[in-house]
C-alpha positions as CSV (number, residue, x, y, z in Angstrom):
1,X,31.9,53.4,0.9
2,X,34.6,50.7,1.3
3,X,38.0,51.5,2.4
4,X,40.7,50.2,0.3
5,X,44.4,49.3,2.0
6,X,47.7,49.1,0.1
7,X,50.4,46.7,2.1
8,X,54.2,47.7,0.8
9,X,55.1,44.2,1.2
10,X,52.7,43.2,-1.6
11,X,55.3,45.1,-4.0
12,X,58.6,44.0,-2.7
13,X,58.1,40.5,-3.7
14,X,60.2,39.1,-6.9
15,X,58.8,37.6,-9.2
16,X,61.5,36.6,-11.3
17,X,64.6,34.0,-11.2
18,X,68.0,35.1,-12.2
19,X,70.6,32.6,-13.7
20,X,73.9,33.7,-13.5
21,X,76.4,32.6,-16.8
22,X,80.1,32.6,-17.3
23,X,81.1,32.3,-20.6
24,X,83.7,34.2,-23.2
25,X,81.0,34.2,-25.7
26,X,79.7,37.6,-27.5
27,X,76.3,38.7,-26.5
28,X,75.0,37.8,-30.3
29,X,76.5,34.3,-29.8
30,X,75.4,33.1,-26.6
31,X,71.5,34.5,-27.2
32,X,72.0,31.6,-30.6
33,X,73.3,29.0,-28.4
34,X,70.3,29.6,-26.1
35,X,68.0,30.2,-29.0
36,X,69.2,26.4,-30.4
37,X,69.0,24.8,-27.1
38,X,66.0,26.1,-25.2
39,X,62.3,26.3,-26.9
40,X,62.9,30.4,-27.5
41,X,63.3,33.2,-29.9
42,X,66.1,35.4,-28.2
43,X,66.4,38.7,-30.3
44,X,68.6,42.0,-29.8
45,X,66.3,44.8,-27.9
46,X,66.9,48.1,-29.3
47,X,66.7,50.0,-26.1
48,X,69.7,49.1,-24.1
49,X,69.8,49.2,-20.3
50,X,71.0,52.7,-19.0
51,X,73.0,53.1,-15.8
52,X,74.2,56.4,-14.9
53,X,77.1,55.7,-12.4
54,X,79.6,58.2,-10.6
55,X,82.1,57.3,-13.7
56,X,79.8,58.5,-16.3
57,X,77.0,56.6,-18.5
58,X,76.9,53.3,-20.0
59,X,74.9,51.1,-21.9
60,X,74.3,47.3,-21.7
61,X,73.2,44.8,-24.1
62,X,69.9,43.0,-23.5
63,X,68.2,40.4,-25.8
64,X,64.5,39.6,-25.3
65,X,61.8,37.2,-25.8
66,X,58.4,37.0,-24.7
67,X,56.9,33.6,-24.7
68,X,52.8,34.4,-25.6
69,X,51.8,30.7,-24.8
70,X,53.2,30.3,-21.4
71,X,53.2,34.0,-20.1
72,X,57.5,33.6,-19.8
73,X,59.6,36.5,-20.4
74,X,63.3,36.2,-20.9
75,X,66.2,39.1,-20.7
76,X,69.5,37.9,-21.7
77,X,71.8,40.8,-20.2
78,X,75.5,41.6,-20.2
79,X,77.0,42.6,-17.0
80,X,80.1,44.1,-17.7
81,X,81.0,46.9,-19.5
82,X,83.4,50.0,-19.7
83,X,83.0,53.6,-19.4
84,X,85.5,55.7,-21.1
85,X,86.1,58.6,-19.9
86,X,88.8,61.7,-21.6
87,X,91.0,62.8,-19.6
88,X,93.3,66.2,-20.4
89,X,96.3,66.4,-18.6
90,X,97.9,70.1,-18.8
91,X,101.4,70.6,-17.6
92,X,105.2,71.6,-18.3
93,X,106.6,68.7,-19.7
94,X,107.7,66.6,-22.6
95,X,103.3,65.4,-22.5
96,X,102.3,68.7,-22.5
97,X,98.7,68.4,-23.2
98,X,98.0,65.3,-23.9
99,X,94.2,63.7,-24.1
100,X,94.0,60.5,-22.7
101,X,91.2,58.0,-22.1
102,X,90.6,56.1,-19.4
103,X,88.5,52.6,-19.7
104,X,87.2,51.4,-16.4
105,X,85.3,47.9,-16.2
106,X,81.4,48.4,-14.8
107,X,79.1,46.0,-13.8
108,X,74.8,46.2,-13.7
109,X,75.4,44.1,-10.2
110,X,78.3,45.1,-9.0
111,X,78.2,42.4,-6.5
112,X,78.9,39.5,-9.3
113,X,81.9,41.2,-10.6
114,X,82.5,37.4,-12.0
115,X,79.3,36.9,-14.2
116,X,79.4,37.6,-17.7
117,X,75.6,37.6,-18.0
118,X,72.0,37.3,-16.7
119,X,69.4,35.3,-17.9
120,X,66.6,37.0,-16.1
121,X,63.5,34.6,-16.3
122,X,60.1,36.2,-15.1
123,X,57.0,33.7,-14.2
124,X,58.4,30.6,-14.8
125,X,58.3,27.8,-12.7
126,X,60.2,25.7,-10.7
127,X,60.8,22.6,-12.3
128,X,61.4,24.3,-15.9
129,X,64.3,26.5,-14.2
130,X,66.1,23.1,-13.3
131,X,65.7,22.0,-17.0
132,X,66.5,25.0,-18.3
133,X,69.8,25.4,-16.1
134,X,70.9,21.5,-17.1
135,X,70.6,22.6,-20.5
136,X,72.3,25.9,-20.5
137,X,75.4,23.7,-18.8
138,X,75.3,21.6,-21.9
139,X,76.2,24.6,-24.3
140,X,80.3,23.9,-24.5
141,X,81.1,27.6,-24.6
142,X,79.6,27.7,-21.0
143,X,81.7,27.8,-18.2
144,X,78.7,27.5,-15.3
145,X,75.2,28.7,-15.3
146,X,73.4,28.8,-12.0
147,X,70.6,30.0,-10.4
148,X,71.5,33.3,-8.2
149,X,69.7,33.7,-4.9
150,X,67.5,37.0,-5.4
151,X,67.6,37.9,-1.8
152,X,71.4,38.1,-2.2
153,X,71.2,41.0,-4.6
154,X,71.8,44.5,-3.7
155,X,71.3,46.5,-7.0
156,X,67.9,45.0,-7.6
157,X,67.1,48.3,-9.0
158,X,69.3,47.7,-12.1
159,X,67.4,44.9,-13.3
160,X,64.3,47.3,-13.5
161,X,63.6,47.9,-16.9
């Protein structure tokens, strides 16, 4: 009977790139930019990413497109959001008991509080990633897209899904 042995290491590798986007465009608008400028088909995903955080919950936007051809799956995701949470203040004063709500700004990787989203790219190579990056630059509404070192991340977890 052969003995089989699982190495950890084997599952730690990533096997996706990450491009990092600045841009003031709505999620609906940037996913037809990209759709007009880069051979896909990104569409709205119904399930939204879910991150429970000490805040509360929130939801982020995610577009997807799965490229059958060339085995290339693309996530277009928003990274900031904001959790709103009630808050009911009780005491002897002219605001006597008063409900107030409190927005605070949340990211899915905290540690690119600039980005606006992710274009998470998975099997793809090399040399498409540079084309695809000097084409995403050419959409005017686009600040800077750039590839984001994937070693550098912390929260890898939220890109899980």
């Amino acid at each position: 009977m052969a003995i089989h042995k699982l190495d950890f290491h084997e599952f730690d590798e990533i096997d996706y790139h990450l491009v990092a986007i600045h841009t003031s465009l709505e999620d609906y608008r940037l996913a037809y930019f990209i759709n007009q400028k880069l051979p896909i088909n990104l569409s709205i995903f119904k399930d939204e990413i879910h991150i429970n955080i000490k805040e509360g919950e929130t939801k982020f936007s995610r577009f997807y497109y799965f490229d059958k051809e060339n085995d290339i799956s693309w996530n277009l995701i928003q990274n900031k959001n904001k959790v709103i949470q009630q808050k009911n203040e009780t005491s002897q004063n002219l605001f006597s008991d008063v409900n107030m709500e409190v927005a605070t700004k949340v990211y899915l990787l905290p540690e690119f509080k600039k980005v606006d989203y992710f274009l998470k790219i998975e099997n793809i190579e090399e040399s498409l990633l540079t084309q695809m990056q000097l084409l995403l630059n050419t959409i005017e509404n686009i600040s800077t897209a750039y590839n984001v070192d994937t070693n550098k991340i912390k929260s890898k977890n939220n890109l899980i899904f």
